[in-house]
C-alpha positions as CSV (number, residue, x, y, z in Angstrom):
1,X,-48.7,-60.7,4.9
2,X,-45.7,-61.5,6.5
3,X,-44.9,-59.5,9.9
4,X,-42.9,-56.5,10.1
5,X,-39.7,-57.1,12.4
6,X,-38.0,-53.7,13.8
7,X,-34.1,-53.5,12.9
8,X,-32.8,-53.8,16.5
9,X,-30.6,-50.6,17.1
10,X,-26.9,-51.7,17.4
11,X,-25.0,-50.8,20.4
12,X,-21.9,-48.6,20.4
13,X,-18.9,-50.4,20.7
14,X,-16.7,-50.8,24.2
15,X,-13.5,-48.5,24.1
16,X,-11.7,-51.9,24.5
17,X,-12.9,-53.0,21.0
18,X,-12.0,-49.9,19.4
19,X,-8.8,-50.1,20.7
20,X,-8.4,-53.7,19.8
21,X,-10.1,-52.9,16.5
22,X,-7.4,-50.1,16.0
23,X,-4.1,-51.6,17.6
24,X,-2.8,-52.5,13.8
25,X,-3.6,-49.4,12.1
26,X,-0.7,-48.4,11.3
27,X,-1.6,-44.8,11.0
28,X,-2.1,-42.9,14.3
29,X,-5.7,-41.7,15.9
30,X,-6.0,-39.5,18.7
31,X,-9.7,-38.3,20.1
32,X,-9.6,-35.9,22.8
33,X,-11.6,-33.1,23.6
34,X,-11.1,-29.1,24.7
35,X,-9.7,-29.6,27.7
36,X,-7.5,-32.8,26.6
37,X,-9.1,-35.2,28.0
38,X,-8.1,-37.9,25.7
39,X,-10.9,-40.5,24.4
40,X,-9.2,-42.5,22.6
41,X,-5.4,-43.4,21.6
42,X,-4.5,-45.8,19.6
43,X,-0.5,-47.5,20.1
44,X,0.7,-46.2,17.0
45,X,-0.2,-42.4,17.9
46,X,1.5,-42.8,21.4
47,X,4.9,-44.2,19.9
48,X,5.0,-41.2,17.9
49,X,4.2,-38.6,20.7
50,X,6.4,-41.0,22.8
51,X,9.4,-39.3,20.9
52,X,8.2,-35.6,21.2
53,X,8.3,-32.9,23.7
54,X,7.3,-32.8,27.1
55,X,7.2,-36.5,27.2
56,X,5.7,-36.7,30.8
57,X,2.5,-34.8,29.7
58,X,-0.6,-36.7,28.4
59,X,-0.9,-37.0,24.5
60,X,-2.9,-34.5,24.2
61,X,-0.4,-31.9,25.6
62,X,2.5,-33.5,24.0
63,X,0.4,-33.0,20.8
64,X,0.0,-29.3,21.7
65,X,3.5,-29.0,22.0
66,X,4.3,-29.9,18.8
67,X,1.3,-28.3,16.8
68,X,1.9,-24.7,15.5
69,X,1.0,-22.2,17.2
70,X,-2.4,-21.4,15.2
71,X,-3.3,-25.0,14.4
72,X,-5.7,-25.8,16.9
73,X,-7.1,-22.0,16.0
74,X,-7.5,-22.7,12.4
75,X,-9.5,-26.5,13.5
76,X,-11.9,-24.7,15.6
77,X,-12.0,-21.9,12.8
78,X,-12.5,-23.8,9.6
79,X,-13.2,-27.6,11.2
80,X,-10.1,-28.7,10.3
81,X,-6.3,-28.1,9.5
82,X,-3.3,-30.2,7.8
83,X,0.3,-29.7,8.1
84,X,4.0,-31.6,8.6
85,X,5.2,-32.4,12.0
86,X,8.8,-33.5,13.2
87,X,8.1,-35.9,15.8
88,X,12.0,-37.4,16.9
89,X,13.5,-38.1,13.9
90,X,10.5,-38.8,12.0
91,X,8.6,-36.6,10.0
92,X,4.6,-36.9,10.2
93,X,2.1,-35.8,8.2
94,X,-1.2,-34.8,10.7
95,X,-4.8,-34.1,10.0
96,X,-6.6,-32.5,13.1
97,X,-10.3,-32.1,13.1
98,X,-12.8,-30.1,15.0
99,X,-16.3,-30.9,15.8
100,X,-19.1,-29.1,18.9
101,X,-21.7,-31.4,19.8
102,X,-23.9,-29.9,22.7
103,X,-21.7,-27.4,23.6
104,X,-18.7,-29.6,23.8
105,X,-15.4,-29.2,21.6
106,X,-13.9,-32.7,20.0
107,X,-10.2,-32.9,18.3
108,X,-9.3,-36.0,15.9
109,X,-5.9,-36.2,15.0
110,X,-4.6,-38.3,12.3
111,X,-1.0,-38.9,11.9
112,X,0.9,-41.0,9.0
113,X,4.7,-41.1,9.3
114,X,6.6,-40.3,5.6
115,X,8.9,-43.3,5.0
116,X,11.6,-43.6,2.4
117,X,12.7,-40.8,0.0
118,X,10.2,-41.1,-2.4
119,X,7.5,-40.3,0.2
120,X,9.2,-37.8,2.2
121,X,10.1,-36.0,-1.8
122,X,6.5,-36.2,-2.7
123,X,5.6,-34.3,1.0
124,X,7.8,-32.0,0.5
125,X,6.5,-31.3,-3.0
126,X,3.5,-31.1,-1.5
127,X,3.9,-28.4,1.0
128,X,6.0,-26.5,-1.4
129,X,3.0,-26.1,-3.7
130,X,0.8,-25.2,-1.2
131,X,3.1,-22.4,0.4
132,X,3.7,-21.5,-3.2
133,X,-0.4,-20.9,-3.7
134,X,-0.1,-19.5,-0.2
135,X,2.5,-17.0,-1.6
136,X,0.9,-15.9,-4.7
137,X,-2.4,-15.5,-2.5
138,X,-0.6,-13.0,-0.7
139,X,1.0,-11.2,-2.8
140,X,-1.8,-10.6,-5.1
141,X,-3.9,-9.3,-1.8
142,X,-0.8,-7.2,-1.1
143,X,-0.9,-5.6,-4.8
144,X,-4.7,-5.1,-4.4
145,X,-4.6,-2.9,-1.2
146,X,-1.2,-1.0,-2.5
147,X,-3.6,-0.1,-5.6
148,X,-6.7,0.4,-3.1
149,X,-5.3,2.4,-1.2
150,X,-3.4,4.8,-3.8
151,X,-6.4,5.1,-5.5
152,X,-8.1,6.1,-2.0
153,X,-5.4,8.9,-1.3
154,X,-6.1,9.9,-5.4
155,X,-9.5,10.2,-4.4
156,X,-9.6,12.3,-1.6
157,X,-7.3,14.6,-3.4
158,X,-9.1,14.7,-6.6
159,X,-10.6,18.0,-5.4
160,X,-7.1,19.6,-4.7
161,X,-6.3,18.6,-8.0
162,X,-9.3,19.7,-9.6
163,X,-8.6,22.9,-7.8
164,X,-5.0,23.0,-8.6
165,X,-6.2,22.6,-12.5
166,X,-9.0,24.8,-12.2
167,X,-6.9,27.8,-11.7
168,X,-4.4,28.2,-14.5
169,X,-7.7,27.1,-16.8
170,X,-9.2,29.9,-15.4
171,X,-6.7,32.8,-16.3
172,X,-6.1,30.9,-19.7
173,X,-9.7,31.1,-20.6
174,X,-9.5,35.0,-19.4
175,X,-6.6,35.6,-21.6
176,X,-8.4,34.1,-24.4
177,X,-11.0,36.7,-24.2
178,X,-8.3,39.5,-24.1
179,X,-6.4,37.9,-26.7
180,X,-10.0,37.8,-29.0
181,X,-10.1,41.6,-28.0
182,X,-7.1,42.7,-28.9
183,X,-6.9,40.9,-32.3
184,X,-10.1,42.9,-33.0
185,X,-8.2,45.8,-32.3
186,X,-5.1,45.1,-34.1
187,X,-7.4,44.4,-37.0
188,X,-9.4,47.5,-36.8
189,X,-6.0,49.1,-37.4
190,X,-4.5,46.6,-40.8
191,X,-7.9,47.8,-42.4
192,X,-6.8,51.6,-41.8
193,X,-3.4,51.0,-42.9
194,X,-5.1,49.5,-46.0
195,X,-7.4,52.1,-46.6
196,X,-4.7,54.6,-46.6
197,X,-2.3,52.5,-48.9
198,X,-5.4,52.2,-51.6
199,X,-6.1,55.8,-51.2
200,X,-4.8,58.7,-54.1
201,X,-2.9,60.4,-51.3
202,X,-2.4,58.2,-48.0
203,X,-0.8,61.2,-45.4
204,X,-4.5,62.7,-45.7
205,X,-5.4,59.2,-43.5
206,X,-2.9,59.6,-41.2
207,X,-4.8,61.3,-38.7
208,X,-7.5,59.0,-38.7
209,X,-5.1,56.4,-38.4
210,X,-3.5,57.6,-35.0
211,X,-6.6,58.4,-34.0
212,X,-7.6,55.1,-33.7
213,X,-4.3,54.0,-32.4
214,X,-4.9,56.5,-29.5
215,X,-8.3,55.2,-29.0
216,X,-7.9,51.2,-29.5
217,X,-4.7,52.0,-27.3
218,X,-2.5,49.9,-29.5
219,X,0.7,50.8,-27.6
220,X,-0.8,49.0,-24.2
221,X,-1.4,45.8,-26.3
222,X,1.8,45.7,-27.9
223,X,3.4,45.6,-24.7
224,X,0.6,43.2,-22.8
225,X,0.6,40.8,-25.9
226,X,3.7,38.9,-25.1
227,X,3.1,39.0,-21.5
228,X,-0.5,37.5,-22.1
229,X,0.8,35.0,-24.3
230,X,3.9,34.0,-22.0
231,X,1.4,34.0,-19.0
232,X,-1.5,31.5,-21.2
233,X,1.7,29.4,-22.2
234,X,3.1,28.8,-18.4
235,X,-0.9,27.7,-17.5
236,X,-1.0,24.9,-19.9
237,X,2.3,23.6,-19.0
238,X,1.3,23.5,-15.4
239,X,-1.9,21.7,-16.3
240,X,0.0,19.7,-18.5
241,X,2.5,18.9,-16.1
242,X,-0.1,17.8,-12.9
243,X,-1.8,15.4,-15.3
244,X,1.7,14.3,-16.4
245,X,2.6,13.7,-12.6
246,X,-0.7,12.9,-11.6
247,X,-0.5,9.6,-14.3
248,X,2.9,8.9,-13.1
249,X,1.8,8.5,-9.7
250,X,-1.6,6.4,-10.3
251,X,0.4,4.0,-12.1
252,X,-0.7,0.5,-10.9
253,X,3.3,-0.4,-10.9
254,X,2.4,-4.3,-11.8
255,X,4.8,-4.7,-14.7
256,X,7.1,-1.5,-13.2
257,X,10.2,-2.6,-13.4
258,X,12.9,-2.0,-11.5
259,X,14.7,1.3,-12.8
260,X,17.3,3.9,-11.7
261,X,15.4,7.1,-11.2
262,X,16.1,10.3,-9.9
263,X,14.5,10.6,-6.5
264,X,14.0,14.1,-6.6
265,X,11.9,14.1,-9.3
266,X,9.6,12.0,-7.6
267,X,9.4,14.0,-4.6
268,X,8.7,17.2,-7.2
269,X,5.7,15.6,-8.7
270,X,4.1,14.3,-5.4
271,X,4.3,17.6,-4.1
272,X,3.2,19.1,-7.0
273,X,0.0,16.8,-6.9
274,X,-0.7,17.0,-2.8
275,X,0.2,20.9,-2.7
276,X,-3.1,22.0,-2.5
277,X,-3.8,19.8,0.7
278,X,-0.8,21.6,2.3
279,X,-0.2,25.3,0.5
280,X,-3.0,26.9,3.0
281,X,-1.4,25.8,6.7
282,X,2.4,24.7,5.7
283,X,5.9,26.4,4.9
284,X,7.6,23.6,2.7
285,X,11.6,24.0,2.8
286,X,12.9,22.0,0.9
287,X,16.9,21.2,1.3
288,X,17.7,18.4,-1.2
289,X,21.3,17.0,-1.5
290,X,23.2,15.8,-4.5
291,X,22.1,12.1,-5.0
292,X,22.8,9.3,-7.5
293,X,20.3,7.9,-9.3
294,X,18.8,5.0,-7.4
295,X,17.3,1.7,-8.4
296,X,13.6,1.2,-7.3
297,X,10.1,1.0,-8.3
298,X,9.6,4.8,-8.3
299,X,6.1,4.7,-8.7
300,X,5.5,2.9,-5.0
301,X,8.1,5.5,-3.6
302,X,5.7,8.4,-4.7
303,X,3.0,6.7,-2.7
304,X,5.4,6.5,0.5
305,X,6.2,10.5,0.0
306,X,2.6,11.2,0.0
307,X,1.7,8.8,2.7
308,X,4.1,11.1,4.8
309,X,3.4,14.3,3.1
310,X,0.0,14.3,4.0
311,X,0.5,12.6,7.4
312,X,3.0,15.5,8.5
313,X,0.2,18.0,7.2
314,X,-2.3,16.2,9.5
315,X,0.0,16.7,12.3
316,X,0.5,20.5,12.0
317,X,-3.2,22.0,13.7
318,X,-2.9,25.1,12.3
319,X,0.3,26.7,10.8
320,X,3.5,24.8,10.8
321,X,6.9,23.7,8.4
322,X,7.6,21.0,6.9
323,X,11.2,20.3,5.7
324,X,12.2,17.9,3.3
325,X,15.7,17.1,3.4
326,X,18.0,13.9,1.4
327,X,21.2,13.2,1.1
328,X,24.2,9.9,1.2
329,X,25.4,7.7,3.8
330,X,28.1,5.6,2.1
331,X,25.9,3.5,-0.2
332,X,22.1,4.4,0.7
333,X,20.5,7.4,0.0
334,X,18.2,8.9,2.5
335,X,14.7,11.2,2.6
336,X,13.7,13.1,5.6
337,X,10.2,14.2,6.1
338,X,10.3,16.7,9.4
339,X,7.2,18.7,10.8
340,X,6.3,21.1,13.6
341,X,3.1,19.0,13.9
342,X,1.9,17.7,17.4
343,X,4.3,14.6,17.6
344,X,3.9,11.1,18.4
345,X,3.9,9.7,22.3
346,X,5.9,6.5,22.9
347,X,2.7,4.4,23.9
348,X,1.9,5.3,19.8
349,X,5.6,4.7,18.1
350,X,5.1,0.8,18.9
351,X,1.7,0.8,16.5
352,X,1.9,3.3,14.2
353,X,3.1,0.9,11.0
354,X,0.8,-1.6,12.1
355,X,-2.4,-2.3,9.6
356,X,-5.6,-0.5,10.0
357,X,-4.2,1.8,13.2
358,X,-4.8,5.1,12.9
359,X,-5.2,8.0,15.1
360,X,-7.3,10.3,12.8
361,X,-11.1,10.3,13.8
362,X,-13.3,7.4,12.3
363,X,-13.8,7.9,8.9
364,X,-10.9,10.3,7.9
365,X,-8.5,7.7,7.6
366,X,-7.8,4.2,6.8
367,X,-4.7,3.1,9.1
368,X,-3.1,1.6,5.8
369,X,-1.0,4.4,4.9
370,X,1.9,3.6,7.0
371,X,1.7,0.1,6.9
372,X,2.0,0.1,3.2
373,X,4.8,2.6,3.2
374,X,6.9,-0.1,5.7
375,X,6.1,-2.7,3.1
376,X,7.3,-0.8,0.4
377,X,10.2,0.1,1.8
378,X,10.9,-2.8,2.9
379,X,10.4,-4.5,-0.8
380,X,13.4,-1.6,-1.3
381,X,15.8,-3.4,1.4
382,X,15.3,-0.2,3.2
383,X,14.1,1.0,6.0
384,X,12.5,3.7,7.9
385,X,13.5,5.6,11.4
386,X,11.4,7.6,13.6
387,X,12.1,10.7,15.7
388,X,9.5,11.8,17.3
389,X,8.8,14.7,20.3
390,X,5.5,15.2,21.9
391,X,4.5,19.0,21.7
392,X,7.4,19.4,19.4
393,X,6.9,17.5,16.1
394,X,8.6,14.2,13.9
395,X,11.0,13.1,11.5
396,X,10.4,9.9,9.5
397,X,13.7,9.3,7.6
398,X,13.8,6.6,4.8
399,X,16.7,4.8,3.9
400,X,17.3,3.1,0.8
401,X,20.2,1.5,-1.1
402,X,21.7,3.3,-3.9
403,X,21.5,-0.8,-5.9
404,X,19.0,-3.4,-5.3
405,X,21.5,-6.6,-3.7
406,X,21.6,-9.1,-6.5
């Protein structure tokens, strides 16, 4: 049996082969490690950092210098990021890697300069379809928290609305029972005028007739009829019209297309839907102006009017006003939202359209709110202004263009 030889473990090579081995790559290499101590470097990778920023730094600060901001970030993140780099007049595409080994951070950066057109075309191609995918990424996730969080403000005012039904159902389903009543009686009083009509002589029945008149008290029900029925009538239409408005404003707005609406009817049906968050602690004025109809996505607006509807309820502690005012400025349209609420301190103003910020106690609010009205308006090619006094209360005034730009 023939003897068994050990493989002999090879030996690392010298840094001096490696960078004999990788002085003709063309592409450039660059180890270094957290704190830029640079391991290896091979010539190609120093002509190209030759020609960048802060040329008197080492390579691995030059390389730094002409990362983006996040890159290194995103390495140590997700083990590894890509991008294009203008280094002098070339443009280079880099791949940086991150590895820990023992508790130490490693960086390998690989950098291939794009030569001729066809190359630098086929780059650019490249990072257009990515920021493309990028886009659509982001946009989608933007559409999924505008519905998220419209269907979140829905749902906490389901009750209201449940409430705000619940009421004309109520006297509707009470004048039902009145109405069955007096059909009885109105009945009861055909059969004695067609008794007396079949009799031999019907002014002998007259007695009897007024008699029961006087005691089904047909006089009251003649004149509470219409009234009943007038009262039954306005119920449904109310209930009719909060679902109506309540649909309108759970619309997902995907294929919404751009329209011109009236903005006060939009501002009518929010209210009408948030009412009974506000009717038991807030005077609503309302001092509307003459406006034109504007182009927008209506549905999104509604969300912004509730998102400040029910923020300037929040404010007010007890009892308090709210006004809501609109009116022209040349060619944009404005809404004003002013309450007698608490107000907002300056150390606040700087965060309150930021994501996920919220004042409210955990739990009661989502910090989107806000943030998603500034987007939306924004979409618009609007804006929105803040006046705000501690102790006295704010105004958040929107501002949108009468047409979209083309």
């Amino acid at each position: 049996m023939p003897a068994a030889f050990p493989n002999p473990t090879p030996s690392l090579p010298s840094p001096a082969l490696l960078q004999a081995l990788l002085a003709p790559v063309r592409e450039g290499l660059l180890l270094f490690t957290d704190d830029d101590s640079v391991i290896l470097a091979n010539p190609a990778v120093e002509a190209l950092l030759a020609t960048g920023p802060a040329s008197g730094a080492g390579p691995a600060q030059r390389l730094r210098a002409l990362l983006p901001p996040d890159a290194m970030a995103v390495a140590r993140r997700e083990g590894q990021w890509s991008g294009s780099l203008v280094m002098g007049e070339a443009v280079v595409t880099a791949q940086l890697y991150h590895h820990r080994d023992q508790g130490a951070g490693y960086y390998l950066g690989l950098f291939r300069r794009v030569e001729g057109q066809e190359d630098y075309e086929r780059e650019l191609q490249q990072r257009h379809a990515e920021l493309r995918q990028a886009y659509l990424r982001l946009n989608g996730a933007q559409e999924k928290l505008l519905q998220s969080e419209k269907m979140a403000s829905i749902g906490q005012l389901a009750a209201g609305v449940a409430h705000e039904i619940n009421n004309p159902i109520g006297y509707v389903h009470s004048n039902l029972g009145s109405l069955q009543e007096y059909l009885r009686s109105l009945f009861t009083v055909i059969e004695a005028y067609e008794r007396a009509l079949r009799a031999p002589d019907p002014k002998t029945l007259i007695p009897e007739i007024d008699d029961i008149r006087d005691r089904l008290d047909i006089d009251f029900i003649s004149r509470d009829l219409p009234q009943l029925m007038a009262e039954s009538r306005e119920g449904i239409e109310r209930v009719t019209r909060i679902v109506r408005d309540l649909k309108d404003f759970s619309y997902s707005g995907r294929d919404e297309s751009w329209k011109l609406v009236d903005l006060h009817s939009g501002l009518e049906s929010t209210i009408n839907i948030i009412w009974n968050e506000l009717k038991y602690k807030v005077e609503l004025h309302r001092e509307f102006g003459q406006l034109p109809l504007v182009e927008c996505l209506p549905s999104e607006l509604n969300q912004v009017y509730m998102n400040l509807l029910l923020n300037a309820g929040h404010a007010i502690a007890e009892r308090g006003v709210i006004t809501v005012r609109t009116g022209v400025e040349g060619e944009h349209v404005w809404v004003e939202f002013q309450d007698s609420g608490g107000g907002i301190s300056p150390e606040l103003r700087q965060r309150i359209f930021d994501p996920f910020f919220t004042t409210k106690p955990v739990g009661s609010g989502t910090g989107l709110g806000l943030s998603i009205s500034y987007s939306i308006i924004n979409k618009h090619n609007g804006r929105i202004d803040l006046d705000s006094t501690p102790g006295v209360g704010s105004t958040f005034r929107i501002v949108l263009p009468i047409k979209q730009p083309r």
